[in-house]
C-alpha positions, 0 to 999 in steps of 0.5 A: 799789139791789140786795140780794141774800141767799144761802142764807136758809131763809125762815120764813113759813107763809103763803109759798110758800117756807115752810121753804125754802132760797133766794136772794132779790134785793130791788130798790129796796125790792122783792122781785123774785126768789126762786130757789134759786140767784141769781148777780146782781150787786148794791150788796150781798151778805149772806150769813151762816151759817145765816141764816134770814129772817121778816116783820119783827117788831114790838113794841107797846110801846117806850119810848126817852127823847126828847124829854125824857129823852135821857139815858136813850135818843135816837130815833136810838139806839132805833131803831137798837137795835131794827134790830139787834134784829130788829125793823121796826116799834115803837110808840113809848110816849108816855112822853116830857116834854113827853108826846105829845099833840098833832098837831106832837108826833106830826107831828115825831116820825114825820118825824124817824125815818122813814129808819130801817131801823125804822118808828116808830109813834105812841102818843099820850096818851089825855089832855091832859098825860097828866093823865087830866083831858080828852081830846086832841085824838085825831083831829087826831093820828090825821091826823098818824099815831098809832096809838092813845091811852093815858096810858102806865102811868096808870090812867084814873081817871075812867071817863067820860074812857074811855067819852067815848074809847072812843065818840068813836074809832069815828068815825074806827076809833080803837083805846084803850089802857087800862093795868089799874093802880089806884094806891089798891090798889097803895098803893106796893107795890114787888112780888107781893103773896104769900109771897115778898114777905112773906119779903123783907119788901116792900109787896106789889101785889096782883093785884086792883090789875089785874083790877079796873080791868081789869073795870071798862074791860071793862065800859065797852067791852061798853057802847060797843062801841069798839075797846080794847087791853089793853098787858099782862097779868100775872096769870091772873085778868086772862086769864081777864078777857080769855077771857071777854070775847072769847067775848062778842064784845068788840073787845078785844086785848092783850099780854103782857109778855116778862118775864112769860113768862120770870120769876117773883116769885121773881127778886126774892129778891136784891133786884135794881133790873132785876127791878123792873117795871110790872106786876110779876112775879107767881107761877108759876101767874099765868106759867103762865096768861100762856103758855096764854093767848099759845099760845091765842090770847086774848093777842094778842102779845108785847111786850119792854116795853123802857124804858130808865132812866139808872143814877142812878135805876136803881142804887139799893136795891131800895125805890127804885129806878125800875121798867123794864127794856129788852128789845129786844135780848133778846127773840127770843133769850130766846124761842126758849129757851122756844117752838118757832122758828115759835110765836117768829116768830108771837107777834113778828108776829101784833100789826101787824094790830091797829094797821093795819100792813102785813105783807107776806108774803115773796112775788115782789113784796112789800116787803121787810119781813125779819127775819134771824137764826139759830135755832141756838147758845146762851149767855148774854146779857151787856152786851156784846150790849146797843145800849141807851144804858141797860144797865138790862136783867133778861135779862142772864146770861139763857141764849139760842138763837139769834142775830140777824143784822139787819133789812130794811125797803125799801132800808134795812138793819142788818147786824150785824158 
């Protein structure tokens, strides 16, 4: 098959095309030309206003539904959503029912998705169930292809299941996934523990159910020296955590969350279920520190959080209301409103090296591996422009810049029309 692209200004620092504008032929899933002016023929021809082209991007942390939860998302659908989106790669939380933790639960799930333009990877349970009791079997599921274990958005309440982990995966190069929540101290806060939460009247989360079992997981690394990821951070306590930790030589990574960059505690004040995440939007000095951080280099990547949640536990009060927001859709074009185009295409790359996915540069010769999109325009993003089952999204009537136009990965493509 013969894709040839016309006009694309290439955004790849590492390329010899960098800030280029040039046609691209890609051959059986094969970059094979690239020339400033190409008359090939070809099975199919894109040619799209200013469109520019990057390496594919990827998010760290996607939720979808299936298997389980299909009303809120179906594989196919996600990852048909995160094509659109811009994206080539995800990693798949193991936020499903029955949770994936098993070799055949990581096996049928990468099977069954991989003619996607989107590749799946894996996230798989750290513990049987999920139940933070014992551990998985985690080097029969790394055979099968997961990419990292952790019991998404649980604590791991017992430190000796994460020590016992973090020592067991070096065997095999094994990467943990700790998520920083202590449910004692968060004591069913619904928000910021600060003064706008005390104005709204509403149990606040105070920031020290992060930092502190983010110290403690910290501290069990520095002893183990495994390899450990932190999927977000939210407050500046945490960053500073993660700083210092680095200079010390630790292998720790983390991410940030989308929202968080974007978003503070004071979106809350209209009681909006959508603003309603996990970890919760925290204040303007705790965003400030998450962006230092991000230009920085302490955090690692960024993450749309995408969780979809069906309407009948979404729309509720505030009080009630199920925690997440999708964001896949909105992630480069909320972005670029805020960070120059080459720091957006870096903090929605530079996370695949850490979970041992390719990253082909755009080079005669490499695989194709493109994100499409414009830089310029601007708007506001409403329903309309969301490919999610669930509508759950907090960016809607967020202003954006830019516009994406699709992805390519190999021979598989998503055009946007």
């Amino acid at each position: 098959m013969k894709i040839l692209l016309k006009n694309a200004t290439i955004i790849n620092e590492k390329s010899p095309f960098h800030n280029q504008k040039q046609d691209l032929l890609i051959v059986d899933g094969i970059l094979s030309k690239i020339e400033t002016q190409l008359d090939e023929e070809a099975d199919k021809v894109i040619e799209l206003k200013d469109l520019h082209l990057s390496s594919g991007w990827f998010d760290p942390s996607v939720s979808f539904g299936e298997p389980g939860f299909e009303e809120r998302e179906t594989l196919n659908n996600g990852l048909l959503t995160a094509a659109k989106s811009g994206f080539t790669h995800i990693l798949l939380n193991p936020n499903t029912q029955p949770v994936i933790s098993s070799h055949s639960d990581v096996n049928h799930i990468i099977q069954s998705t991989n003619s996607h333009t989107t590749a799946l990877y894996v996230s798989a349970s750290l513990s049987e169930k999920a139940e933070g009791m014992q551990m998985a079997s985690l080097y029969d599921m790394h055979k099968a292809g997961a990419k990292a274990f952790g019991d998404f958005n649980q604590a791991i309440s017992n430190p000796n299941l994460l020590r016992i982990a973090l020592d067991y995966v070096q065997s095999f190069d094994g990467i943990i996934q700790s998520y920083p929540i202590d449910f004692g101290l968060q004591n069913n806060g619904q928000m910021h523990e600060g003064k706008v939460s005390t104005n709204l009247g509403l149990k606040g989360l105070p920031e020290v159910a992060e930092t502190a079992p983010l110290a403690r997981d910290l501290q069990l690394l520095e002893y183990t020296q495994g390899k450990l990821h932190i999927p977000y951070l939210s407050s500046a306590t945490s960053v500073d955590l993660i700083r210092a930790a680095k200079k010390k030589g630790l292998n720790v990574s983390c991410g940030v969350g989308i929202p968080h960059l974007i978003f503070t505690e004071n979106e809350l004040a209209d009681f909006d279920p959508n603003f309603k995440i996990i970890p919760p939007l925290r204040a303007i000095e705790d965003q400030k520190a998450l962006r230092e951080g991000l230009l920085d280099g302490t955090i690692d990547m960024v993450s749309s959080l995408h969780q979809p949640i069906n309407p009948e536990l979404k729309n509720l009060e505030f009080v009630e209301s199920e925690p997440g927001s999708i964001g896949l859709e909105a992630a480069f074009v909320v972005l670029q409103k805020q960070f120059p185009l080459e720091q957006v295409i870096s903090f929605l790359t530079r996370g695949k090296k850490r979970f041992g996915i390719a990253d082909p540069q755009i080079m005669i010769g490499a695989p194709a591996d493109l994100s499409l999109f414009t830089p310029k325009g601007s708007g506001l993003l409403n329903e309309d422009d969301l490919y999610s089952g669930s509508k759950n999204c907090m960016f809607i009537g967020s202003p954006t810049q830019g516009k994406v136009y699709g992805s390519i990965r190999g021979e598989n493509l998503q055009i946007n029309t």
